[in-house]
N, C-alpha and C positions, 0 to 999 in steps of 0.2 A: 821428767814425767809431765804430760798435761792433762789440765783438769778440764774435763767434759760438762757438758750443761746438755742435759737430758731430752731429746724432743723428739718422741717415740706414739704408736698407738698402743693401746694396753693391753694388750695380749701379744704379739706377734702374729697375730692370725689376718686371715684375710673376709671372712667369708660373703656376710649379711651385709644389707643396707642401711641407710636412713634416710630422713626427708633433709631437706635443703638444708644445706651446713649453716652453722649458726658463725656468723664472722666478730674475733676479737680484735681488738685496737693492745693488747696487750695482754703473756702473760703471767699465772700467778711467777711470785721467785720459789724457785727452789729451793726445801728444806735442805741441811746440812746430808741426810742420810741417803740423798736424791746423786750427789754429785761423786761423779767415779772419775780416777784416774785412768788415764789411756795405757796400754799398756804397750812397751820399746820393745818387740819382736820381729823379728825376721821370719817367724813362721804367719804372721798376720799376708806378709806380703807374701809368702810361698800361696797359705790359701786361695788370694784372690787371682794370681798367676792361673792356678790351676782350673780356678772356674773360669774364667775368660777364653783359658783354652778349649773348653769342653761346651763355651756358650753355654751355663746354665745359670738360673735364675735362682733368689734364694729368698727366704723371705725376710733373712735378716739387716739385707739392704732396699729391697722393699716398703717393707713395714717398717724401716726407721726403728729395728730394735736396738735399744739402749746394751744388749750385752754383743750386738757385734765384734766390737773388736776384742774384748775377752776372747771370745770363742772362736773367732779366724787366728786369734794367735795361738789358741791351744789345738792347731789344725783342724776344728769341727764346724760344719754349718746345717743350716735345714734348708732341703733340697725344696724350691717350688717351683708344681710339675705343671704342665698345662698353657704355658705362660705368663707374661706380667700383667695382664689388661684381667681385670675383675668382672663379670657382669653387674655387679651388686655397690653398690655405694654407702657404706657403712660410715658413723658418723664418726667413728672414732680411728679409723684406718687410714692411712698412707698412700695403700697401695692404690696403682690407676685407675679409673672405671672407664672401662669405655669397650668397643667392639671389639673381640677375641680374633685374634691370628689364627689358623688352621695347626690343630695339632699336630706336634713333630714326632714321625713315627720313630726316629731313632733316638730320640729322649732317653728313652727308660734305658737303651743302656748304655747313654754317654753318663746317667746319673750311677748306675750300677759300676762303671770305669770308674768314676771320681769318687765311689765308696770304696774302691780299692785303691786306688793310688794314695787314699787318708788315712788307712788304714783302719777304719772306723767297724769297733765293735757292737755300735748301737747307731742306727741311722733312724733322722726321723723325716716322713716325706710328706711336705703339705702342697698345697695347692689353690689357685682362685678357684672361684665359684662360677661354673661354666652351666649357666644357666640354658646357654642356646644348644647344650646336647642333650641328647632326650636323656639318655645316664648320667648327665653333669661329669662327666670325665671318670665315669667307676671305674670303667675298661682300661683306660688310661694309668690308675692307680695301681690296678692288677697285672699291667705289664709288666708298671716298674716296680714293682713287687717282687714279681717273679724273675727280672730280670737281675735286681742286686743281690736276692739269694743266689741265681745260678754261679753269680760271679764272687761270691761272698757268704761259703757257705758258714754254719753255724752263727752268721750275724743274727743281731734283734733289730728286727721290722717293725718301728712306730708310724703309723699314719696319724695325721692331723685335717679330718676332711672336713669340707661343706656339710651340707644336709640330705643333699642331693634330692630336696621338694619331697623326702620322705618316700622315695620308692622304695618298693620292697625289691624290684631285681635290681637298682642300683649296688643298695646296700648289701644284699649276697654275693653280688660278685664283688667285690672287698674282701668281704668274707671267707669265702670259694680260698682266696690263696694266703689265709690265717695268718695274718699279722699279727704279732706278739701283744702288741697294743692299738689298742683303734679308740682315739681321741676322737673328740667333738666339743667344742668349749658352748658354754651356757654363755658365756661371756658377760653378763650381768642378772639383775635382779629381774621378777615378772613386770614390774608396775613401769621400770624404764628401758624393756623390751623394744616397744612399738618407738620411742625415739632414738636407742642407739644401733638399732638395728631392724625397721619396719619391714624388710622385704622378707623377713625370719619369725619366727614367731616360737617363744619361751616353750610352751607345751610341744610343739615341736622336736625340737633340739632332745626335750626330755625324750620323747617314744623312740626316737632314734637310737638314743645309749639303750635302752631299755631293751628295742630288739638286734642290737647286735648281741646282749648277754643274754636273752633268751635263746637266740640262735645258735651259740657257741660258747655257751658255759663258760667255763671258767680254761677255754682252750684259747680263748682272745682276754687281758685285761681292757676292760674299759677307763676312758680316761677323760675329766672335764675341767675347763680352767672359767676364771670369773675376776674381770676388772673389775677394781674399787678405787674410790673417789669421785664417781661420777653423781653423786645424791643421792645411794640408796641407804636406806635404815639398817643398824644392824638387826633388828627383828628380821627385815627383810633376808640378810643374808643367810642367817640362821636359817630361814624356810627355804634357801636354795639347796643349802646343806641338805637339808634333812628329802628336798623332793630330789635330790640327787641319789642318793644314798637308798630310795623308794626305787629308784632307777636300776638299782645293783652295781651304781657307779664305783670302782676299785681304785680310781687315785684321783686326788684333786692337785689344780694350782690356783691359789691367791695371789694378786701382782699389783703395784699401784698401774691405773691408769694415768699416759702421761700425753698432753696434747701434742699430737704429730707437725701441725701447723695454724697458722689463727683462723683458718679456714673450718678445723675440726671442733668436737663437742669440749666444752670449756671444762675444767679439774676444777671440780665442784671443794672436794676437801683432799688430804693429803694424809695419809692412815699412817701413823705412825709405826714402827719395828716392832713396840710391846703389844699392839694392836691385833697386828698380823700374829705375833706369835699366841696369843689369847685365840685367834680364828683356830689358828693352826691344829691347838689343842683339844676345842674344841671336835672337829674336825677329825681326830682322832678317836675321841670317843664315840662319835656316831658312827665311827667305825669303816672307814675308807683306810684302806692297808696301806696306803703311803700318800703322805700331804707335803707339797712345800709352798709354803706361807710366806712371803716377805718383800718388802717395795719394789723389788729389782726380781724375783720371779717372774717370769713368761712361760709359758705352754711349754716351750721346749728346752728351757733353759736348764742344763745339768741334767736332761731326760734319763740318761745313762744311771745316774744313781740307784734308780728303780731296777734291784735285779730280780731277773728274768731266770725261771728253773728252765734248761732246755733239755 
């Protein structure tokens, strides 16, 4: 077995910006609870075979997430749709920023093929932040919506989207083809909004969960996830909880943030396991129907846990 040393963004996600990356000479060490073993599978390489054959993109090699190879080994990944180039430059992300490639009109169902050939009972589909469409890619998401149901009936449909600048016909057509789950990560606290992500904005992100569950009751669960260790207060976080929860938000994830490169925003503190499970609890009580709390959590990690009545 090998032991990994962690360098990842803190969610998996792609979406938001930030201002001019802050550059480190060095960074923190890794706590004991931080470092994973690799895991010796032959379905790790079956997985990457079969995206390479399909050309698709995923955000777990992208974003530098820390449970890649877990999850290529236990045949699962998260589909990202739209391309690899981000409009948006987040301070705490991996993925690329730069000019967007023309959307590939047979995407949605080379990704719908590679939810069948994984066999996958829960597929989660995110994508960069395409700002230079006037839908930010809605249309896009509702293809390949509709396309992995038609190839993969009785699956569960988790999206993990942008913002899409708060439209309202963006976010209906999402909508329009009911996704079982429809994510949007707060990704951090109000007060460190404007530096880990300026081109987004906290109150934002909120009205978004807000009307996709007033639009669609309790026919879509809503979903939001939030990096720790970046410098915010637990007071702070606690008022995320609760303006979440204000939101009608149905599940949370809590996950250390962990710097993708010395380019990105520096790991302020490192939240210990008892920490996370105090959030977690927490977090239960204010009443969110399913939480997963812990340094090694991301947006989409073990998504499948959360079942779905269908």
């Amino acid at each position: 077995m090998l032991t990994a040393r962690m360098s990842t963004c803190g969610s998996g996600t792609t979406m938001e910006a930030a201002p001019s990356p802050i550059v480190l000479r060095s960074r923190r060490r890794l706590p004991d609870w931080l470092k994973v073993s690799l895991p010796a599978s032959s379905a790790f390489t079956k997985t990457r075979l079969l995206l390479e054959d399909l050309k698709l993109h995923t955000v777990c090699e992208s974003a530098k997430c820390p449970n890649h190879w877990e999850c290529w080994s236990k045949g699962t990944a998260t589909f990202m749709i739209a391309g690899d180039r981000c409009t948006r430059a987040c301070g705490f992300c991996a993925v690329s920023t730069a000019k967007p490639f023309a959307l590939e009109d047979d995407e949605p169902k080379r990704v719908a093929e590679a939810t069948r050939r994984m066999g996958l009972k829960h597929v989660v589909i995110t994508a960069v932040a395409r700002d230079d469409l006037q839908d930010g890619g809605a249309e896009h998401f509702a293809r390949t919506i509709a396309a992995v149901r038609e190839l993969n009936p009785g699956i569960v449909v988790e999206v993990l989207t942008p913002d899409f600048l708060d439209r309202d016909f963006a976010l209906d057509r999402v909508i329009e083809e009911s996704p079982e789950i429809f994510n949007h990560n707060l990704e951090t606290v109000r007060r460190l909004t404007p530096s880990v992500r300026h081109r987004a904005t906290y109150d934002r992100s909120l009205t978004v969960l807000k009307k996709v569950k007033d639009r669609a009751g309790d026919r879509i669960h809503t979903k939001s996830g939030m990096m720790l260790g970046l410098g915010e207060q637990e007071s702070e976080v606690l008022e995320s909880m609760r303006d979440l929860r204000a939101a009608r938000v149905d599940i949370l994830t809590l996950g250390q943030y962990l710097q993708p490169t010395l380019k990105h925003l520096p790991v302020v503190d490192y939240i210990t396991p008892e920490k996370f499970a105090e959030y977690g609890r927490i977090a239960e009580e204010l009443g969110f129907v399913h939480v997963a709390s812990g340094p090694l959590v991301r947006s989409s990690y073990h998504a499948d846990e959360f079942e779905v009545a269908k």
